[in-house]
C-alpha positions as CSV (number, residue, x, y, z in Angstrom):
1,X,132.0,240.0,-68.6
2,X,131.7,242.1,-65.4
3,X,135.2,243.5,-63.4
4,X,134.5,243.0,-60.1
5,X,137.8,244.0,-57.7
6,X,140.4,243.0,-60.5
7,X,139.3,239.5,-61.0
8,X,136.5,238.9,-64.4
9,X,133.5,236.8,-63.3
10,X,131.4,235.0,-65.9
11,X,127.7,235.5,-65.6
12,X,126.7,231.7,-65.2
13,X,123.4,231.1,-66.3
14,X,121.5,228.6,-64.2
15,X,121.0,225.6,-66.3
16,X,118.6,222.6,-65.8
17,X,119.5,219.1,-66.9
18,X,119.4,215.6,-65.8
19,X,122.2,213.8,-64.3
20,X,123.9,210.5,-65.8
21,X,122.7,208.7,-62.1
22,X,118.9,210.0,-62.5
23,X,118.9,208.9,-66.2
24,X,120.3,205.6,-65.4
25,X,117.6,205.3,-62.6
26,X,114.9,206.0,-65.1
27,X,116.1,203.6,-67.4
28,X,116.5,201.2,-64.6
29,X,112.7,201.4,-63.4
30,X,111.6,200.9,-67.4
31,X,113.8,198.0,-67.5
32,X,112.0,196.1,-64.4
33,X,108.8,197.1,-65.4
34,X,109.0,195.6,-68.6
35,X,110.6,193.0,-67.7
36,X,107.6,192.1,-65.5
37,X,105.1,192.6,-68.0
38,X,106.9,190.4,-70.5
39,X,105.4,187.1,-69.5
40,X,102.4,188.5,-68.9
41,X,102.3,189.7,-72.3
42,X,103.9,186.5,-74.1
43,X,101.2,184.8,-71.6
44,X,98.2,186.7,-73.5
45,X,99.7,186.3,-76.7
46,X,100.1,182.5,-76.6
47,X,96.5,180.4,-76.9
48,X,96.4,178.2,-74.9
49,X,93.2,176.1,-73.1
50,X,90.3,177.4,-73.8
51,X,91.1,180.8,-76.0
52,X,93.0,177.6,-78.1
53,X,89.4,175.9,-78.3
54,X,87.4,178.4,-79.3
55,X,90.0,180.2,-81.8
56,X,90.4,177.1,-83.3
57,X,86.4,176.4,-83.4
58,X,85.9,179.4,-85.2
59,X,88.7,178.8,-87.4
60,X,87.1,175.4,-88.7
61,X,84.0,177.3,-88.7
62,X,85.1,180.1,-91.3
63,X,87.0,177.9,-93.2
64,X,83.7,175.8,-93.7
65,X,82.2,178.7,-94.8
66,X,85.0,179.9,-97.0
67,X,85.0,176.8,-99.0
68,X,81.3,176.5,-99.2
69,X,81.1,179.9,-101.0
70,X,84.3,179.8,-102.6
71,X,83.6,176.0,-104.3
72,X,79.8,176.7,-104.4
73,X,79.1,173.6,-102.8
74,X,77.4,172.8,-99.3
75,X,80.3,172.0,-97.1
76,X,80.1,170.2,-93.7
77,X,82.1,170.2,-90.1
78,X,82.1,167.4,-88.3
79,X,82.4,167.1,-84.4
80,X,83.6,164.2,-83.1
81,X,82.2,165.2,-79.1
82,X,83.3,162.0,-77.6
83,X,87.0,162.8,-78.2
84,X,86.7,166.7,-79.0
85,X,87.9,166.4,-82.6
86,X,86.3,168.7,-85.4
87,X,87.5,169.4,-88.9
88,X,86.6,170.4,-92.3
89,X,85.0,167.9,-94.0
90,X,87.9,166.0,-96.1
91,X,90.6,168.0,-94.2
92,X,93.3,165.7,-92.1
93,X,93.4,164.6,-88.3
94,X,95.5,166.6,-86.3
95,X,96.3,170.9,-86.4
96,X,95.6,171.5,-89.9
97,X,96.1,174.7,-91.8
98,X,95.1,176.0,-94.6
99,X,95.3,179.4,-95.8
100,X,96.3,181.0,-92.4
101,X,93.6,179.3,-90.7
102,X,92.3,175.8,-88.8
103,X,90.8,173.2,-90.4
104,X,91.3,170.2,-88.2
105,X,91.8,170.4,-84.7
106,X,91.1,168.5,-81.2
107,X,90.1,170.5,-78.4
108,X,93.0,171.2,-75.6
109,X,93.7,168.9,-72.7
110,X,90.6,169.8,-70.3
111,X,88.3,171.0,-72.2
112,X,85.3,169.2,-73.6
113,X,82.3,169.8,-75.5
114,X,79.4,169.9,-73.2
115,X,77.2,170.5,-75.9
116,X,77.0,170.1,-79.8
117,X,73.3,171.4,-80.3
118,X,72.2,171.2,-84.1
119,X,68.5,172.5,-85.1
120,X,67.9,171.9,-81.2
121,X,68.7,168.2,-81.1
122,X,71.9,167.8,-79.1
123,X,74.6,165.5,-80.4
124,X,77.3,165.6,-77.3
125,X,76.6,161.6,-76.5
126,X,76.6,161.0,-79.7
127,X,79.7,159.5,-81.6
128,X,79.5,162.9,-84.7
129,X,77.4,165.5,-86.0
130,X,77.8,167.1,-89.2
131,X,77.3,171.3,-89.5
132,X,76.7,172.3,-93.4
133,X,77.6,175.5,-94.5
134,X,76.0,176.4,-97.7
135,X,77.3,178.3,-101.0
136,X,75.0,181.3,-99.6
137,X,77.1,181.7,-96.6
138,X,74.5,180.3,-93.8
139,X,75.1,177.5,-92.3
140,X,72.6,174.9,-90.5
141,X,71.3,176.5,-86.9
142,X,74.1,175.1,-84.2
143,X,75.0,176.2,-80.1
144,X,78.4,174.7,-79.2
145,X,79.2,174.5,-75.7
146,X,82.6,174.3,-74.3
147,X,83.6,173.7,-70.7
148,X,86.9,173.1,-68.9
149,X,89.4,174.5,-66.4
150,X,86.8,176.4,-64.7
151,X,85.7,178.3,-67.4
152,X,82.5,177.9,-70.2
153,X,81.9,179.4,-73.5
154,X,78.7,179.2,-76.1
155,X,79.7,179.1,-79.8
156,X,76.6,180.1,-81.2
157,X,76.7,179.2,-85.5
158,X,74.5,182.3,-86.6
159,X,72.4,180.2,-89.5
160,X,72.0,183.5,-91.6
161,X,75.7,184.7,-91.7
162,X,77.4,181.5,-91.1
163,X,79.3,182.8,-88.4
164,X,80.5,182.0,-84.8
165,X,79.4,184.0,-82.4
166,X,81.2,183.4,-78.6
167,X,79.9,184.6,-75.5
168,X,79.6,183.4,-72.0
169,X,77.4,180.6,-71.5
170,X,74.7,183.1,-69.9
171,X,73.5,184.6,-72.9
């Protein structure tokens, strides 16, 4: 402490720190901007449409595959392109699941399969067609095609991993 004319002055030190209004104001601005990006997250989160389609395509698909190799015994999808139904062969109508994933589905409201191509012959006007997946893990040589609310994707079924394979219909 320093006497200065009778009277003790404390040295203040100059300290920084935030206010209660400027912390309330940053916690304000977080707040809006999450609350915007809340439905756009619970919006990308949610399948819907097409992402539904093809997630749940590829779910049938694996789970073919899955029981082919895990049963040892050739097992078939069947597309039903005239009313966009597919399932494990033997598995229920509607939303089926089975260990965590799809094995009986119908496409989404809008969407259709333009094209159910197996070993090059093309089944979409016809009333089913059967992909086999084998005990190997390949499967028989198939190109879905999906198309609805503006938007088109290829399922390509690789025939040496089993696989599906999605891209834009341009590759």
């Amino acid at each position: 402490m320093k006497a200065v004319f009778g009277h003790t002055f404390l040295r203040r030190r100059s300290r920084r720190a935030f206010t209660l209004i400027e912390i309330m104001v940053v916690v304000a601005i977080i707040g809006l901007m999450a609350a915007m990006g809340v439905p756009a997250m619970f919006r990308m989160l949610q399948k819907e449409g097409m992402r539904k389609a093809v997630s749940d395509v590829e779910d049938v698909c694996f789970s073919a595959r899955q029981q082919a190799i895990f049963t040892r015994q050739k097992t078939a999808v069947i597309f039903f392109p005239q009313s966009g139904k597919f399932n494990v062969e033997g598995a229920g109508g509607g939303a089926v699941k089975q260990n965590g994933r799809v094995t009986s589905s119908t496409l989404p409201d809008g969407i259709q399969f333009a094209m159910v191509d197996i070993f090059h012959k093309d089944y979409a006007e016809s009333d089913w067609a059967r992909v086999f997946f084998y005990p190997d893990g390949t499967a028989d040589e198939a190109v879905l095609v999906l198309v609805g609310r503006g938007q088109t994707r290829k399922i390509n079924i690789d025939y040496v991993t089993g696989t599906p394979e999605v891209s834009d219909i341009n590759r």
